[in-house]
N, C-alpha and C positions, 0 to 999 in steps of 0.2 A: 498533449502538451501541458505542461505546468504553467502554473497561473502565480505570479507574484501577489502574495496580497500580504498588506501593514505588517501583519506579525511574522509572515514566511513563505514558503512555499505552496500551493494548492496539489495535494496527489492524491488523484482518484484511486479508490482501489475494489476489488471485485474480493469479498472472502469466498474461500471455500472450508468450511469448518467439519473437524472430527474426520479430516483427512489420517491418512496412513505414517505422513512425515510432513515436516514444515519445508516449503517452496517457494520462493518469490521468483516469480516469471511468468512471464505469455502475457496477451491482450485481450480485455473486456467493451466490446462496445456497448459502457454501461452510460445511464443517465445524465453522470457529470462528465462525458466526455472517454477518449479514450483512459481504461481502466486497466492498471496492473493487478494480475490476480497474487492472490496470497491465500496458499493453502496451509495450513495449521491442524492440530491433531486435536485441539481445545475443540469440547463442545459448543455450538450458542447459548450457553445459557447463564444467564447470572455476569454479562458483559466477561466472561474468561474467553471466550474466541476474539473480541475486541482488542484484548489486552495481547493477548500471543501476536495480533497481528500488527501492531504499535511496535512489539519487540522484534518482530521480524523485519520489520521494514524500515526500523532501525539499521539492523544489523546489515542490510542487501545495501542499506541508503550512504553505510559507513557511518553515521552520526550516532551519538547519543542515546540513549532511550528518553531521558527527560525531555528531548530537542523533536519529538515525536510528539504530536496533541490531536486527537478524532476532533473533530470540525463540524460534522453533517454525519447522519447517519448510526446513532447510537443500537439502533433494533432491528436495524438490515444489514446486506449482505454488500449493499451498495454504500461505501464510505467514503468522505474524504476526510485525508489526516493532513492536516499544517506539520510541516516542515521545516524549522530554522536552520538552514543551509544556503550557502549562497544559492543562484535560480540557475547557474550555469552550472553549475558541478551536479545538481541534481537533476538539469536536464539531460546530461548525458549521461552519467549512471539509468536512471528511467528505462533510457529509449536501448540501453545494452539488455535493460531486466525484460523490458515487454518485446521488444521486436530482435535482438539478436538469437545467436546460437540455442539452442533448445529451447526457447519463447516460443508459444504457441497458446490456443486456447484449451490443451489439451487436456 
């Protein structure tokens, strides 16, 4: 569940980097809570897996890329990114990315 905080939205997310294609979908039961994984083709290294996954989750969140900011988590796999989108439209995009149709931990 997304967390409203001052500047936007809280979303946890799960990378999975130097994947085969970029994916946003399925569920992380990571640290900060239930986690949306995001697979990207970017290495970890040099914050370029970070960034694919800002622009990916972007893209799945429908918002912006600027409207995407890492929050936690700069050197792991375990992230949260803030969000400026209202907290309703991004709860229900979220919970279509992590628990609908082909969502899984897979």
């Amino acid at each position: 569940m997304p967390k409203r905080e001052q500047d936007g939205v809280s979303v946890p997310v799960r990378v999975r980097p130097g994947a085969g294609r970029t994916r946003v979908g399925g569920c992380y039961p990571g640290p900060h809570g239930p986690a949306l994984i995001v697979a990207v083709g970017a290495p970890a290294v040099d914050g370029r897996a970070t960034e694919a996954v800002r622009r990916a989750l972007a893209g799945a969140l429908g918002v912006r890329p600027a409207g995407v900011s890492l929050r936690i988590g700069a050197t792991s796999r375990d992230k949260v990114f803030t969000v400026d989108a209202p907290v309703a439209e991004i709860e229900q995009r979220l919970s279509a990315l992590r628990d609908g149709p082909g969502g899984g931990a897979g």
